[in-house]
N, C-alpha and C positions, 0 to 999 in steps of 0.2 A: 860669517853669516851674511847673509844676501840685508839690505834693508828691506823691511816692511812696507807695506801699502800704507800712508798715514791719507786719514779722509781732512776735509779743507774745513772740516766742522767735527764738532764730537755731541755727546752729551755732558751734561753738568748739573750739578743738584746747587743753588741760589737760595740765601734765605734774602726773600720775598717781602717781609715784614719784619724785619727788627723789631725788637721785643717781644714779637710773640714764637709761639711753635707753629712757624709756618716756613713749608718750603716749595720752591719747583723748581723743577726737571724743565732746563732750557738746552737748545744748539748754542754752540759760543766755536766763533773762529778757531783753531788749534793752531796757537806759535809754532815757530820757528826759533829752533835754540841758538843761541847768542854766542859770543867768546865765554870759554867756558863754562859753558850750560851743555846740560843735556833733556831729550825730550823721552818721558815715562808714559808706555801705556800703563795706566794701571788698573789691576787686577780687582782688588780687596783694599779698602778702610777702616780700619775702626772708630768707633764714636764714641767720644772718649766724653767726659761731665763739662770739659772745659771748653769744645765746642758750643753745649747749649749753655753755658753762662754768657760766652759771648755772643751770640746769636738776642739771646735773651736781654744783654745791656745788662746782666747782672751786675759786674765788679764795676763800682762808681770810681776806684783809684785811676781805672783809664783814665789817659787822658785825652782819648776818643776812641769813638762808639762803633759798632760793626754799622755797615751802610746798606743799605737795599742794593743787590744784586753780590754780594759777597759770596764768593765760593770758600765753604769749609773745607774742615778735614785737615788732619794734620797726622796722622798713623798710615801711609799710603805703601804697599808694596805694587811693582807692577817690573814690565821688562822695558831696556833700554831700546827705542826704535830710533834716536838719531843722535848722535854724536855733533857739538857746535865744534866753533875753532880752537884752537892752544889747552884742551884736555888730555894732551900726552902724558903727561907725568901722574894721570890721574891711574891709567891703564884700562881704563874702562872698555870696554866692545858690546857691537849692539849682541840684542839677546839677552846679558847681563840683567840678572833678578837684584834688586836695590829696593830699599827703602828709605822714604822723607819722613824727617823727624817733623815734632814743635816747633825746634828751631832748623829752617828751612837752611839759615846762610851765617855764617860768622867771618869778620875780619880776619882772623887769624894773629893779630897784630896788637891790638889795645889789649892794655894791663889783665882785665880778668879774662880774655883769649891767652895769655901767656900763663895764664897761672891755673888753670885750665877747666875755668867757668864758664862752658860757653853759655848756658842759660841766660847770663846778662852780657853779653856782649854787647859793645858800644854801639855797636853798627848793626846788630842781628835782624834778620826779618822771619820772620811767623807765619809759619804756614798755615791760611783759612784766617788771616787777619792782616796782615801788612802785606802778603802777596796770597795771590790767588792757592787755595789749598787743594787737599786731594779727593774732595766727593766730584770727580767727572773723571773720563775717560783719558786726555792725557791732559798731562801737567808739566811744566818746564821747572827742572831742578839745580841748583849748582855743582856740579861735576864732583868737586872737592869735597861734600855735604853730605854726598849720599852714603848711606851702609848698603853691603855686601850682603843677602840672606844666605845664609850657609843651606847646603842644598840637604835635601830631604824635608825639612821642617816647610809646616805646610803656610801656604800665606794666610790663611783667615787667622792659624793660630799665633804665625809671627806679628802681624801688624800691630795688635795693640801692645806690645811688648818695646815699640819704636817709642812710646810716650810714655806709658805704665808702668813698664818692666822698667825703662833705662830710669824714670823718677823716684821710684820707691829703691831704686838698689844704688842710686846717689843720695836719698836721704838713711839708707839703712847705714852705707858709708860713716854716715856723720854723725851717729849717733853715739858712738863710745862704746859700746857695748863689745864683749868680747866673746866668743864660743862658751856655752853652757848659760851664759846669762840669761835672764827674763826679762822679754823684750812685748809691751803690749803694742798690739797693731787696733786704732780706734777706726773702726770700718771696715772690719774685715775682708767684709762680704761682696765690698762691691768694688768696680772695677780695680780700684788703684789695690784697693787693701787684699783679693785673691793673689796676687802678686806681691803684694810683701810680705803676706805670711807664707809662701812657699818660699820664696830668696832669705826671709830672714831664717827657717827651721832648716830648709834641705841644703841650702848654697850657703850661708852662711854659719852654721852651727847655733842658732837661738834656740832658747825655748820658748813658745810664742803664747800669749794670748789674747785670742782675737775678742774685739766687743762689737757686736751692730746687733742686731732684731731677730728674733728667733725663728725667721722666716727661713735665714741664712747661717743656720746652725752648721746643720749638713755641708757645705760647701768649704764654709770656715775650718771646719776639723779635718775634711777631707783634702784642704790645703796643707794640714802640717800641724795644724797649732793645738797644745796640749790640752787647753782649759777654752772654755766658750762661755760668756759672761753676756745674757738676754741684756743689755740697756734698761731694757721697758719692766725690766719683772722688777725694777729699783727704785725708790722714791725721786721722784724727778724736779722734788722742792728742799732738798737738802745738801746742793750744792755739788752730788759726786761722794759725800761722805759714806754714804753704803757702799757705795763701787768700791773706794777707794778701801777701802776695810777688808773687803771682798779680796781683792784684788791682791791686798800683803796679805791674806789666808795662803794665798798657792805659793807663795812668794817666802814664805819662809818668816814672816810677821817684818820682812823692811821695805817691800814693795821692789818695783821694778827697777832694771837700770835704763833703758829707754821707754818713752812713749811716741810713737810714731803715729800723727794725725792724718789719717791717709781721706779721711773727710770731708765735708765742707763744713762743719758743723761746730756753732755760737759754743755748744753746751758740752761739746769734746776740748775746747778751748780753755772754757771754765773749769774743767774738770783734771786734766792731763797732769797739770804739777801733782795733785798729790796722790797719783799711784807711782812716783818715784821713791827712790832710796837715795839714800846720800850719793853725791857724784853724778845723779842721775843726769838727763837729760831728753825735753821735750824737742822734738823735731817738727816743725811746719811745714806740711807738703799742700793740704787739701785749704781753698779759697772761699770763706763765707761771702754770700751775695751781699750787696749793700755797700754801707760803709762801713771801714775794718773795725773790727774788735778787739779791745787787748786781748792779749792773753789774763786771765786772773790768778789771783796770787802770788804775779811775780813782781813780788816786791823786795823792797832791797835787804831786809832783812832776812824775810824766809828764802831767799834764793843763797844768802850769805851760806843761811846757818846750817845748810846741807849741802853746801858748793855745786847747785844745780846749776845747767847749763840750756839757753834755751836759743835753739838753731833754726834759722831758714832754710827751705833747699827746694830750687828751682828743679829743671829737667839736669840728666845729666850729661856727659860729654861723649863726645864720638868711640872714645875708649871705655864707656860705662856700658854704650851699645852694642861693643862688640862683644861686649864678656858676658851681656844679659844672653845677646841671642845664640849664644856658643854656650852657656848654662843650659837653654831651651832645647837645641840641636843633642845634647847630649841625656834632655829628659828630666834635667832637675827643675826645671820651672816649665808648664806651660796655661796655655789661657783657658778659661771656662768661657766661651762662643757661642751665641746665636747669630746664624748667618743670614742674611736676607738676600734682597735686589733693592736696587736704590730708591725706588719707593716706597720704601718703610723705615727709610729714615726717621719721616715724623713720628711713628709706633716706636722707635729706640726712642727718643729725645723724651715722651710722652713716659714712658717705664721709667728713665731715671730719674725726669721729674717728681715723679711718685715714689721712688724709691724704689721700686719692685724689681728693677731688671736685675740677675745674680749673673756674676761675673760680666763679660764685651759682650755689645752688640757689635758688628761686622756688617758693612753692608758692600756687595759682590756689584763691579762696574759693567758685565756683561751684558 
């Protein structure tokens, strides 16, 4: 395939003010790919929650802050328009439809690259934080980095599934739970948690039940998951113990074998140990704003006396990506989308804030 016309400028979407929800749509030079880089028009991004935390200065554990003129975006699909130098081995050609993760770039080499973490890689860089992300027209990626979109599946509905899909189906992973068991997803509803409850009931054999706001009933059930539990219709001063009550009703009177936190939320935290069963295990995917909060109840006795098990889990690895987006290609997972054009970003950022947006926003680089 012939190369593309690349223009000497593109567009790009800049948060503008840090801290707040504010963005604009600037011209910014377009690189030139490097030894082993390649250069991505792209297509479609999705906007994923972890975007406006950072944008926002939410997570205080940085240990630095997003900066005025930062390009987001970290879910990018688009086509390969220039190939750098010593990309051979990668096979890549222009034309070629790819996708940029969260994590942009890994060593390959340090300890949790070897054992095949890339989430924390030594060296990793982040896409829409430590190097420039995917809200503009083209973007420079590391050759070795990119996923392959399996053809047919559409790009609005693969891209959040490059952050979404590949995180919930690395923490579904690590949960312990085995086919037929009772797996609760806290958040069903919304980005991350639409995609765990269909990778944990359709891909993976759970029975699921999902909790977020009754707004996101419909969406929840129409994911996969057997039981739908309102949060809000429950006393919200008794720690979780009606949930949790609730919760071993469907469950057979021992409660779940995982709880998967696919939220941001203090009081999904508080709450999560005791919809387990012995063995169980709580999974951390979703990052309260602020400064971190324990988990509660996990204390050394009550974690003893039911050999509960409580797990971190970052994004997941090149080989998590490939299996999510070949589950999607084949129909067992896909994304619930609103598509826009790149200036309604702020209107995405604005609905999660609030809560209200149900499943990805997607916003279209044309």
């Amino acid at each position: 395939m012939a190369q593309p016309d690349i223009p000497e400028t593109h567009k790009a979407i800049v948060y503008d003010d840090p801290g707040k929800i504010s963005t604009k749509i600037v011209q910014v030079k377009t690189p030139e790919p490097g030894p082993g880089e390649v250069l991505i028009r792209i297509t479609h991004s999705g906007v994923c929650h972890s975007d406006l935390s950072l944008m926002l200065n939410q997570w205080d554990f940085l240990d630095e802050k997003v900066q005025p003129g930062q390009v987001g975006g970290h879910e990018g699909i688009g086509n390969i328009v220039k190939i750098g130098a010593y990309c051979e081995q990668t096979d890549l050609s222009i034309g070629d439809r790819v996708g940029i993760k969260w994590t942009a770039y890994t060593c390959g080499t340090c300890a949790p690259c070897l054992a095949g973490a890339d989430g924390i890689c030594e060296k990793q860089k982040v896409s829409g934080f430590s190097c420039p992300g995917t809200f503009q027209e083209y973007v420079i990626s590391w050759a070795h980095y990119v996923t392959r979109i399996p053809g047919g599946l559409p790009s609005d509905i693969a891209a959040p599934l490059l952050c979404g899909g590949v995180t919930v189906y690395a923490a579904l992973k690590k949960s312990r739970a085995s086919p037929g068991d009772w797996v609760v997803i806290a958040g069903g509803g919304g980005g991350l948690g639409h995609l765990a409850v269909q990778l944990a009931s359709r891909g993976m054999g759970y029975r699921v039940i999902g909790l977020d706001v009754s707004s996101k009933e419909e969406l929840v059930k129409s994911c996969g998951a057997e039981i739908f539990l309102d949060i809000l219709s429950f006393p919200q001063d008794d720690g979780g113990d009606s949930l949790a009550t609730e919760v071993k009703k469907h469950t057979g009177g021992k409660g779940a074998s995982a709880v998967v936190v696919c939220s941001g939320s203090n009081a999904a935290y508080a709450q999560g140990l005791k919809f387990l069963k012995f063995n169980g295990t709580l999974v951390c995917v979703g990052v309260p704003r602020g400064r971190p909060v324990p988990v509660a109840h996990a204390y050394p006795h009550y974690m003893v006396a039911q050999q509960l098990a409580l797990v971190g889990s970052t994004v997941g690895n090149r080989k998590d990506a490939i299996e999510v987006l070949d589950m999607a290609s084949r129909g067992v997972v896909t994304t619930h989308v609103q598509t826009a054009a790149m200036d309604n970003l702020p209107r995405f950022f604005g609905q999660m804030e609030g809560g209200t947006l149900h499943g990805r926003g997607v916003i279209t680089m044309s």
